[in-house]
VEXZAZA-932675 format. One record per residue (C-alpha): z, y, x; residue number from 1. Coordinates in nm, 2 decimals, always signed. Example, Ala and Ser with C-alpha at 12.3 -4.5 7.8 and 13.67 -1.06 7.14 Angstrom:
% VEXZAZA-932675
+--------+--------+--------+-----+
!     up !  north !   east !   n !
+--------+--------+--------+-----+
!  +0.78 !  -0.45 !  +1.23 !   1 !
!  +0.71 !  -0.11 !  +1.37 !   2 !
+--------+--------+--------+-----+
This chain:
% VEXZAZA-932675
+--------+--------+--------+-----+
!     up !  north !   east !   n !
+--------+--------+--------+-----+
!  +0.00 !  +0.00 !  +0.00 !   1 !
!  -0.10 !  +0.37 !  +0.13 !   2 !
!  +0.15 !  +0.60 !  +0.18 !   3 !
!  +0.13 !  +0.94 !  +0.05 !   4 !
!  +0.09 !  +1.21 !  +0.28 !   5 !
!  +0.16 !  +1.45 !  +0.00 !   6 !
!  +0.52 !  +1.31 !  +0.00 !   7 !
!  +0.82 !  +1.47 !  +0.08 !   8 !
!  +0.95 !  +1.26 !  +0.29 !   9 !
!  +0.61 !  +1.24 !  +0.52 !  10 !
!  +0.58 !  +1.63 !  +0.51 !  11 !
!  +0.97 !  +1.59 !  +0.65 !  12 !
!  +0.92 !  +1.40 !  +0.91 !  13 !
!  +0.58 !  +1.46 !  +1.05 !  14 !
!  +0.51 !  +1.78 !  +0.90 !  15 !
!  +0.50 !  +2.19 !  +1.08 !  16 !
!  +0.83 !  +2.25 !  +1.20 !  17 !
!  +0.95 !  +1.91 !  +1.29 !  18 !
!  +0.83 !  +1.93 !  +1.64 !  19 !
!  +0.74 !  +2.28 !  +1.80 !  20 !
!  +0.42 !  +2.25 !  +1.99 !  21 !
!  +0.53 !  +2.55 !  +2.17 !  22 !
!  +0.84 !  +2.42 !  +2.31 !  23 !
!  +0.86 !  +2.07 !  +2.19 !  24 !
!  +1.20 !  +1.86 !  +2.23 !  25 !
!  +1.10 !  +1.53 !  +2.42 !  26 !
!  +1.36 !  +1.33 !  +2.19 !  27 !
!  +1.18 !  +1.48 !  +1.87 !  28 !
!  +0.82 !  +1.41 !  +2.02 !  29 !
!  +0.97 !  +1.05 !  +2.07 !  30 !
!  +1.07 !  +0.98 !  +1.73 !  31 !
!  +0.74 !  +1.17 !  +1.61 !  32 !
!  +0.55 !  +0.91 !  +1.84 !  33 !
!  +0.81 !  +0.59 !  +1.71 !  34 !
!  +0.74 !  +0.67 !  +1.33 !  35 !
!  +0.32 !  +0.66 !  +1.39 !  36 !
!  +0.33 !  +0.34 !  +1.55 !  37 !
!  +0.54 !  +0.17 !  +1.26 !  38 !
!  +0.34 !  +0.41 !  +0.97 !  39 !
!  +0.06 !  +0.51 !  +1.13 !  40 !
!  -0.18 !  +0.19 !  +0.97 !  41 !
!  -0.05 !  +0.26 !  +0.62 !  42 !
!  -0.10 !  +0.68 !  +0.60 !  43 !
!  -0.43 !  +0.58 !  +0.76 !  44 !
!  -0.51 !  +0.42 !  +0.43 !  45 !
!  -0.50 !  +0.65 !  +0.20 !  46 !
!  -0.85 !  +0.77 !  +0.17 !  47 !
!  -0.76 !  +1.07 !  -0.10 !  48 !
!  -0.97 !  +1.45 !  +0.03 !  49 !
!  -0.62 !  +1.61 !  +0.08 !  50 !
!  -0.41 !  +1.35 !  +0.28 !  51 !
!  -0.75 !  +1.33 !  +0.49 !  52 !
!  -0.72 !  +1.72 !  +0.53 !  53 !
!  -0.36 !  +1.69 !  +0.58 !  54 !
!  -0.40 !  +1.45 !  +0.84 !  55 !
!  -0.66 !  +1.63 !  +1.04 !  56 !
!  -0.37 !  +1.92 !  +1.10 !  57 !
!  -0.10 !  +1.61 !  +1.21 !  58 !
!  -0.42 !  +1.46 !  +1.48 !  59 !
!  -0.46 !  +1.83 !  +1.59 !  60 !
!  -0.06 !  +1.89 !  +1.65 !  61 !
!  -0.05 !  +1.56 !  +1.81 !  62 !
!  -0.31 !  +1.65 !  +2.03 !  63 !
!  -0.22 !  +1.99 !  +2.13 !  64 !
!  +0.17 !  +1.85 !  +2.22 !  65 !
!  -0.04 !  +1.55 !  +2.46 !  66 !
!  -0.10 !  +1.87 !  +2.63 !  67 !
!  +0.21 !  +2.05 !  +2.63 !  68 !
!  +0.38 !  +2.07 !  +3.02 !  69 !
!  +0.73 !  +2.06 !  +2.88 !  70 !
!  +0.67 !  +1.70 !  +2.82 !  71 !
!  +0.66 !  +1.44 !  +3.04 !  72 !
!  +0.38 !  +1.25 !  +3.13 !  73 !
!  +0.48 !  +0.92 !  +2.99 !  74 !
!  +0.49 !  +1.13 !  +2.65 !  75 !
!  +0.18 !  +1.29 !  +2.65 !  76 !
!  +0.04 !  +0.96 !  +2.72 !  77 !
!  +0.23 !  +0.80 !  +2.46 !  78 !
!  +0.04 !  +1.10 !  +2.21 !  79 !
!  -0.33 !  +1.00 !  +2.30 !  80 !
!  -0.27 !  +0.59 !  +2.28 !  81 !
!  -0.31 !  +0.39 !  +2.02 !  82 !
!  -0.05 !  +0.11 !  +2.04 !  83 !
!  -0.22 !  -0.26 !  +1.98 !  84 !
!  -0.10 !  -0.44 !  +1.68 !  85 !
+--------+--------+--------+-----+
């Protein structure tokens, strides 16, 4: 079953203002990078015009945090790899 991006509890947790791209916390990053490998699959289901356009601004954070310098490496990394199932 999809999950909604539309939710409140995705919005939450992935969402603007969870991690700040301009000074991102490594810890939050982590959790951020944790919670798409375990949900990742499933929001990638949902094939509905506004979770697409919602997801395009969560791919453009994650990318622009894979190249923030505040993190480390390993993080950045971590951003730009998709795990194997």
């Amino acid at each position: 079953m999809p999950i909604d991006w539309q939710s409140e509890t995705c919005a939450t947790c992935i969402g603007p203002g969870t991690v700040q791209v301009e000074s991102p916390r490594q810890e939050d990053v982590e959790c951020l990078i944790k919670l798409l490998n375990t949900i990742g699959s499933q929001l990638d289901e949902n094939r509905q015009e506004a979770s697409r356009q919602r997801m395009r601004i969560y791919f453009d954070r994650i990318h622009q945090l894979s190249r923030s310098p505040k993190l480390e490496r390993r993080v950045q990394y971590a951003l730009l790899v998709r795990p194997t199932p």
